[in-house]
N, C-alpha and C positions, 0 to 999 in steps of 0.2 A: 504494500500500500504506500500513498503517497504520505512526506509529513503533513500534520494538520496546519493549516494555515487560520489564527486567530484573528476576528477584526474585533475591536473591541469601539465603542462608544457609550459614551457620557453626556448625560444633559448639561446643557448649560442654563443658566438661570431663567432669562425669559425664552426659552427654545419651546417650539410649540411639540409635540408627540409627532406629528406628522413632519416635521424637519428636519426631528430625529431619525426619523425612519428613514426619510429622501438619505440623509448623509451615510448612514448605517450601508444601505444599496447602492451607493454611490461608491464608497470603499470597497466594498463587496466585488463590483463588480473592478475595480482596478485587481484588487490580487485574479485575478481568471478565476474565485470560487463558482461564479455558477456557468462559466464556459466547458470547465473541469467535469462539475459536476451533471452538465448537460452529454459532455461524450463517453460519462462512465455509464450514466442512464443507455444511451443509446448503442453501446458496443456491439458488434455483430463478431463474430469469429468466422477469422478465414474459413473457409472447407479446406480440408486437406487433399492431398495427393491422391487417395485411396478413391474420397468420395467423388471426386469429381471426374476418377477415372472410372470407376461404375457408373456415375450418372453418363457419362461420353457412353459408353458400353449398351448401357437401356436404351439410349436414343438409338445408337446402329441399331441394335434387333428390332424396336418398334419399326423404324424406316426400312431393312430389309422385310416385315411381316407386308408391311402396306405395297411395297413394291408386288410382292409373288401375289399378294390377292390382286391385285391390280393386273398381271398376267392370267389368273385365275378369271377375269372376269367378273368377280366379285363388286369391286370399287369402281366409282365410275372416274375418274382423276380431273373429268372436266367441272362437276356435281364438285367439285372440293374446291376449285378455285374461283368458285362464282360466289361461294359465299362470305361472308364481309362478317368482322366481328363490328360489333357499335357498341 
């Protein structure tokens, strides 16, 4: 893990709650606390090697299955390209 980064604020005499708050996020956002904490939320994990050479793998058999049906007479190949996804 990362070390923690502290922002600390203090009211000042006439400070209103809410200009407390502005300063507070304003700090905040100078250290990169919620850019940080925006791409740990968001992290995706590479695929590895393995998976991506199985999913390569699935797609050739699907594409060779549609092919032989398609010699098969089965599939119409014209019926597939007229249709539009929306």
């Amino acid at each position: 893990m990362t070390c923690a980064t502290r922002v600390e604020v203090r009211r000042g005499k006439n400070e209103s709650s809410i200009a407390l708050i502005r300063r507070f996020s304003r700090r905040a956002k100078g250290t990169n606390i919620v850019r940080h904490m925006r791409i740990r939320r968001y992290y995706a994990r590479l695929k590895s090697n393995n998976v991506n050479r199985k999913r390569a793998l699935v797609g050739i058999m699907r594409r060779e299955k549609y092919h032989e049906l398609v010699k098969l007479g089965k599939i119409d190949p014209m019926a597939r390209r007229n249709t539009r996804r929306r």
